[in-house]
C-alpha positions as a Python dict, from the first residue, in 0.01 Angstrom:
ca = {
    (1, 'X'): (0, 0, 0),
    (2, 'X'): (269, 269, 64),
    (3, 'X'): (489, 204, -228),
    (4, 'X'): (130, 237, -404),
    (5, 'X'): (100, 543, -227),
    (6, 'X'): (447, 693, -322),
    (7, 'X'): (400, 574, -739),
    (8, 'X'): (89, 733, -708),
    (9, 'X'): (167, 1048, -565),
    (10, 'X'): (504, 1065, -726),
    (11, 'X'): (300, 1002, -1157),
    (12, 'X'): (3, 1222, -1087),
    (13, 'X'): (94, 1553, -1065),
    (14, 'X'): (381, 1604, -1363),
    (15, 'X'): (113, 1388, -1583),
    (16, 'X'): (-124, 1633, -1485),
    (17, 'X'): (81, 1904, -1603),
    (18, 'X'): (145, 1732, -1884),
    (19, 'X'): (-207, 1671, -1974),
    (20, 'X'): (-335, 2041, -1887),
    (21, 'X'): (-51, 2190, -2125),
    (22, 'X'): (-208, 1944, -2382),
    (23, 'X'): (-524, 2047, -2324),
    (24, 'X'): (-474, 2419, -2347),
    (25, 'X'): (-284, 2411, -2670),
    (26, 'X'): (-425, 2150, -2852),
    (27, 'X'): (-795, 2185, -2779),
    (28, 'X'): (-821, 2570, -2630),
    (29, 'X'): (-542, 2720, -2879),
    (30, 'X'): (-685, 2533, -3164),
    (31, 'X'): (-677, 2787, -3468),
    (32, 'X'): (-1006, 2688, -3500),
    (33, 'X'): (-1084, 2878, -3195),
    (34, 'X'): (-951, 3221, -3361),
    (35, 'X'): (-1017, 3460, -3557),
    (36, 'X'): (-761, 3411, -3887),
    (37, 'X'): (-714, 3075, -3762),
    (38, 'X'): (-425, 3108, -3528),
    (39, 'X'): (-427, 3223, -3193),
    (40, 'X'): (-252, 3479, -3157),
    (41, 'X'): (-610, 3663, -3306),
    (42, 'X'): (-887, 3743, -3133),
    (43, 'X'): (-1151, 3422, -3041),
    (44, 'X'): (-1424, 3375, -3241),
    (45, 'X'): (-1751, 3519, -3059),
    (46, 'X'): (-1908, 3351, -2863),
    (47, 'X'): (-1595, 3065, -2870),
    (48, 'X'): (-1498, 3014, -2482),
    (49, 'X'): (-1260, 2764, -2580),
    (50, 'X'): (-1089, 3033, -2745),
    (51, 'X'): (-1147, 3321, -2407),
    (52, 'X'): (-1006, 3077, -2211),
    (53, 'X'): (-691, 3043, -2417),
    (54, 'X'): (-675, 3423, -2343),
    (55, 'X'): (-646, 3374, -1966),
    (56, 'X'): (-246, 3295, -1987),
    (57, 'X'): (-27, 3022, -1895),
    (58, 'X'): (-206, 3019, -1524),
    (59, 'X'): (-539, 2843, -1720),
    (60, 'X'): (-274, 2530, -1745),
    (61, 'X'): (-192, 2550, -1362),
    (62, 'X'): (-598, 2561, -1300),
    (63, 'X'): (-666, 2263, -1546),
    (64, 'X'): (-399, 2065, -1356),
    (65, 'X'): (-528, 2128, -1058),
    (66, 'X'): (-839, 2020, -1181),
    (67, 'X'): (-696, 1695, -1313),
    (68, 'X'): (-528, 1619, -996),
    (69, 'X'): (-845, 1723, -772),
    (70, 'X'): (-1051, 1435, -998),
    (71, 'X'): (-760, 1181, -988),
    (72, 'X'): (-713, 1210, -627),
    (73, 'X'): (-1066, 1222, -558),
    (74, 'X'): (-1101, 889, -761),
    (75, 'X'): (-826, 729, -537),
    (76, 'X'): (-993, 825, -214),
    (77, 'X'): (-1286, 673, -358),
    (78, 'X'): (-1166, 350, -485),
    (79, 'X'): (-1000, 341, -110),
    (80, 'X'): (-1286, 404, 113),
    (81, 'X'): (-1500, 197, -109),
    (82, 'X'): (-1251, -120, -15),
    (83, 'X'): (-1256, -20, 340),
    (84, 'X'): (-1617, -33, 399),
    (85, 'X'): (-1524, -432, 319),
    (86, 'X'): (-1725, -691, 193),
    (87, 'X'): (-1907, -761, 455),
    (88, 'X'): (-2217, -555, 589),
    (89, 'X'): (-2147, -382, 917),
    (90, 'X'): (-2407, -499, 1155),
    (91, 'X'): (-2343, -834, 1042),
    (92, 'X'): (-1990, -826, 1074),
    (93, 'X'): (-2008, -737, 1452),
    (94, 'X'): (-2267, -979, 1517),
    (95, 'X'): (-2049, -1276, 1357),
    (96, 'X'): (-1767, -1171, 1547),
    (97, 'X'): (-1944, -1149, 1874),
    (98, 'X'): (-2065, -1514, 1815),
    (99, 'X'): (-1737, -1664, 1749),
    (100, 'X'): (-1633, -1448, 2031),
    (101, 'X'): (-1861, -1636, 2239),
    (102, 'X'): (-1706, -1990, 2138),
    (103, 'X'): (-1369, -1907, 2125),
    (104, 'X'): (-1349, -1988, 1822),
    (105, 'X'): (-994, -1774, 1680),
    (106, 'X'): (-964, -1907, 1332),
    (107, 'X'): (-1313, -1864, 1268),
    (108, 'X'): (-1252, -1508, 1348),
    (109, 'X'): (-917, -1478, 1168),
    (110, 'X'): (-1078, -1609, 870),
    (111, 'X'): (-1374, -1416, 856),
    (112, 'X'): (-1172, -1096, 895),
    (113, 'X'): (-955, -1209, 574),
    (114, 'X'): (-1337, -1255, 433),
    (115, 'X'): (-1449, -901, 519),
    (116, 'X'): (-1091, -729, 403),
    (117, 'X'): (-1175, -379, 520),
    (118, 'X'): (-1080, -144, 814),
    (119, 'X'): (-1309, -340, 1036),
    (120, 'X'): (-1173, -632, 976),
    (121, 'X'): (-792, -516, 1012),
    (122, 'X'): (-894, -407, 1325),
    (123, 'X'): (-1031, -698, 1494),
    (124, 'X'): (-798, -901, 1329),
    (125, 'X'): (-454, -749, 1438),
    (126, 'X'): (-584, -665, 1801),
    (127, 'X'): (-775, -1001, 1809),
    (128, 'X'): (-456, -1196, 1743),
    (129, 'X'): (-230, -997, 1966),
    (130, 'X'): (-437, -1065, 2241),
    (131, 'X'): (-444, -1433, 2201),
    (132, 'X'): (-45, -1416, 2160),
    (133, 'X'): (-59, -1259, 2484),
    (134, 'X'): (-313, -1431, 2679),
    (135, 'X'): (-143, -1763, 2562),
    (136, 'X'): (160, -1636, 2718),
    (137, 'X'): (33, -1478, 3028),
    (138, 'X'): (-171, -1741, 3204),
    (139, 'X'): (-160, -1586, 3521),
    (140, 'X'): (-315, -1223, 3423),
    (141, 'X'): (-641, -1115, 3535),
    (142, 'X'): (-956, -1030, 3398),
    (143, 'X'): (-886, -655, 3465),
    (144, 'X'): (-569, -700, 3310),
    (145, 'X'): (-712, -879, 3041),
    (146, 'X'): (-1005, -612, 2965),
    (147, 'X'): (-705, -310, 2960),
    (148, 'X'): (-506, -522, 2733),
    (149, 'X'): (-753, -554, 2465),
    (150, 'X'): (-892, -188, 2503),
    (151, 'X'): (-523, -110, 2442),
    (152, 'X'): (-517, -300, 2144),
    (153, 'X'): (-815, -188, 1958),
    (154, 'X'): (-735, 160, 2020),
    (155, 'X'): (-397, 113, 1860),
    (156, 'X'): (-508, -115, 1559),
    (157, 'X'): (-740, 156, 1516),
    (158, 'X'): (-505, 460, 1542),
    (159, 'X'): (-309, 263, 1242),
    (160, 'X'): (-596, 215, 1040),
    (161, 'X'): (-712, 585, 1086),
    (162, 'X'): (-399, 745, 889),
    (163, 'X'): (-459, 487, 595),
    (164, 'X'): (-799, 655, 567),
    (165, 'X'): (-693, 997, 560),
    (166, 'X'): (-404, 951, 325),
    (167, 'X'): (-439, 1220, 86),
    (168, 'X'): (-692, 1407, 218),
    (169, 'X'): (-431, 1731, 266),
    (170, 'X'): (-403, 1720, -113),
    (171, 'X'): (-741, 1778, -205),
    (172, 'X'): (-783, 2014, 86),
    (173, 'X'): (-498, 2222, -22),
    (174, 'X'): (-655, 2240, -395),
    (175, 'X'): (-957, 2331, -290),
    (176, 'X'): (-774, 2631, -53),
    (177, 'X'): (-520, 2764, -376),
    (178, 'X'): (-710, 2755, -671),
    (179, 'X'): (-939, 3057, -554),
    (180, 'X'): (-608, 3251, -453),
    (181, 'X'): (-436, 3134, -785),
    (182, 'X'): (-767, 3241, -988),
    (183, 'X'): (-707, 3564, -809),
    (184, 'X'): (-315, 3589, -920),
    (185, 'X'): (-463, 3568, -1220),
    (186, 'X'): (-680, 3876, -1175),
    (187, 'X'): (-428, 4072, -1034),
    (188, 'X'): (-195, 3979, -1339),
    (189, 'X'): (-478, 4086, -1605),
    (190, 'X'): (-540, 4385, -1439),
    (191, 'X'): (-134, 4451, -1465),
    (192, 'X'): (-153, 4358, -1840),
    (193, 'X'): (-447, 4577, -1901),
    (194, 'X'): (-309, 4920, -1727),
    (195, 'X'): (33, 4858, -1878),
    (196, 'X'): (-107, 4837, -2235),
    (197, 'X'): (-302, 5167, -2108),
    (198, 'X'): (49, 5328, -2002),
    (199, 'X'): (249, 5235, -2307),
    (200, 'X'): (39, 5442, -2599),
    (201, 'X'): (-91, 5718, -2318),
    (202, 'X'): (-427, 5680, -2428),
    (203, 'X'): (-681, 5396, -2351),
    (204, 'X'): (-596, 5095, -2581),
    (205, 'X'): (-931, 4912, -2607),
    (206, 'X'): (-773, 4573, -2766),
    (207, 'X'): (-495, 4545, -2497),
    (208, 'X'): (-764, 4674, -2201),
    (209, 'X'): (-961, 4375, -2333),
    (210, 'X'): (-716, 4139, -2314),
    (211, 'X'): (-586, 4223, -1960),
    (212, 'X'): (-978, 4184, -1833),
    (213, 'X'): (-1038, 3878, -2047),
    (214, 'X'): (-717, 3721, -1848),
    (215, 'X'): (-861, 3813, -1541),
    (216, 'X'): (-1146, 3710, -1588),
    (217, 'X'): (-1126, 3371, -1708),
    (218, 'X'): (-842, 3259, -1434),
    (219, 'X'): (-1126, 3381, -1156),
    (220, 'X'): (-1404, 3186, -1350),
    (221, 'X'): (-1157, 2845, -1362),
    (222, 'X'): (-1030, 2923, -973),
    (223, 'X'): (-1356, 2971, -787),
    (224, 'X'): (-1510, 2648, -912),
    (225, 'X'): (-1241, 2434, -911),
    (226, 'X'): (-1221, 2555, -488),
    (227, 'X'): (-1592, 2469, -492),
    (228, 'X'): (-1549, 2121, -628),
    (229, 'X'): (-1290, 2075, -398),
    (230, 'X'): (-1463, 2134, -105),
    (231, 'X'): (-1765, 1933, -204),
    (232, 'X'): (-1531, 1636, -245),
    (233, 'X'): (-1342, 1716, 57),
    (234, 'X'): (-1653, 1723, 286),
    (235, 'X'): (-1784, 1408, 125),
    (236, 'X'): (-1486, 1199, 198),
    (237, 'X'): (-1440, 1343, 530),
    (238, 'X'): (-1799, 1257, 583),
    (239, 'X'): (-1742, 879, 480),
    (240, 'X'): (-1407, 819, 703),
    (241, 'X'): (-1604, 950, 1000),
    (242, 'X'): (-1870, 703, 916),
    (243, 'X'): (-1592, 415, 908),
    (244, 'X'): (-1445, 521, 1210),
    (245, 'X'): (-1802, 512, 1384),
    (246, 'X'): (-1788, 173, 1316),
    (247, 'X'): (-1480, 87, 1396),
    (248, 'X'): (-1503, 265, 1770),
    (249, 'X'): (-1872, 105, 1754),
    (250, 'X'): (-1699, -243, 1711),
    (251, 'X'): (-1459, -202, 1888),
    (252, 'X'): (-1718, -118, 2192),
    (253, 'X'): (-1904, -446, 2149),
    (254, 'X'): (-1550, -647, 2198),
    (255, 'X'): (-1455, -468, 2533),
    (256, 'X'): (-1796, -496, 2661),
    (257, 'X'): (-1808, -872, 2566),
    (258, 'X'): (-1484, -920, 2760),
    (259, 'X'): (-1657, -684, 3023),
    (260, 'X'): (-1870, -915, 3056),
    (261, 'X'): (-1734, -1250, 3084),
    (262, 'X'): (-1586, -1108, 3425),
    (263, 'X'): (-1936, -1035, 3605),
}
């Protein structure tokens, strides 16, 4: 999973780059797009392909961020989706509780393998270091048998936890810059425009146009791009809470089972 992690994190962003410099020459500065056919003219009206070829090289910074805020997004996706397992919750923590019950290790070993999601990493790992331990310390008591396996849940947990967040900071951070790099973008038109202004001492309504056009279209590519990303942010932070409900919910039902077996 981590060198997954690292090839993933390490290909995304220069493809991206790659792929929004593609996309803003090839499809956005298509002649097609201009006025004389190249474009270096004036777009066609009512052509945005072609106004957005006006906003400057920070258009192919926004369209990689966009690309990375989908690809990323995907991931997290594909990720949480496996970590929900394959097993229904409820179910899950019922059929552990049973085998609990019997004693019955493998049976709970192998239905963990079964479920293959955070739950069942959890149980599994603290599960089997408790019987490792319990095996090996005959003589413990049931109160140090209850803090033993409240310590090991917590700490299977606190390692699944960071698996389910991985990433997260990316998208969060794209959803924070592309607003402020939309308004670089604004600042920079508005720069371009007053120059053209100051050059021939008189107002230059072809340069003027330009400068706003480049404004403009960096803030119109920034602000939704920020919105996206904090849709998709919230979503997936909405879905890892939900996991990690069940998780603490599961692992509740074990230390109250082993509560138990002591009254």
């Amino acid at each position: 999973m981590k060198n997954y992690q690292r090839w993933f994190a390490a290909l995304v962003i220069p493809i991206a780059l790659v792929l929004a410099w593609l996309i803003y020459e090839k499809i956005l500065g298509a002649g097609s797009n201009f006025v004389g056919g190249i474009n270096t003219g004036e777009p066609i009206k009512g052509n945005y392909l072609g106004v957005m070829y006006k906003g400057g090289p920070l258009v192919v910074v926004l369209i990689s961020f966009q690309i990375i805020l989908i690809a990323y997004a995907i991931e997290r996706l594909i990720t949480l989706r496996k970590a929900y397992g394959q097993i229904q919750t409820q179910l899950f923590v019922s059929e552990v509780r049973n085998l609990l019950k019997q004693k019955k290790w493998d049976d709970i070993y192998a239905l963990c393998d079964q479920h293959r999601g955070a739950l069942g990493n959890v149980v599994k790992s603290a599960l089997q270091a408790y019987h490792q331990w319990e095996q090996a310390h005959p003589e413990a008591t049931q109160a140090e048998k209850i803090a033993w396996i409240e310590t090991e849940l917590e700490e299977a947990t606190q390692l699944e936890i960071p698996i389910l967040q991985k990433n997260m900071v990316v998208i969060s951070t794209l959803a924070q810059i592309s607003t402020l790099i939309g308004l670089l973008g604004t600042v920079t038109g508005m720069i371009v425009a007053f120059a053209s202004m100051a050059r021939v001492g008189a107002p230059d309504a072809v340069g003027l146009a330009n400068g706003i056009s480049q404004a403009l279209v960096t803030t119109a590519l920034g602000i939704p791009t920020a919105a996206v990303g904090i849709i998709v942010y919230n979503y997936l932070a909405t879905q890892i809470e939900q996991i990690i409900y069940s998780i603490d919910e599961l692992n509740f039902s074990i230390a109250q089972y082993f509560k138990l077996q002591t009254a």
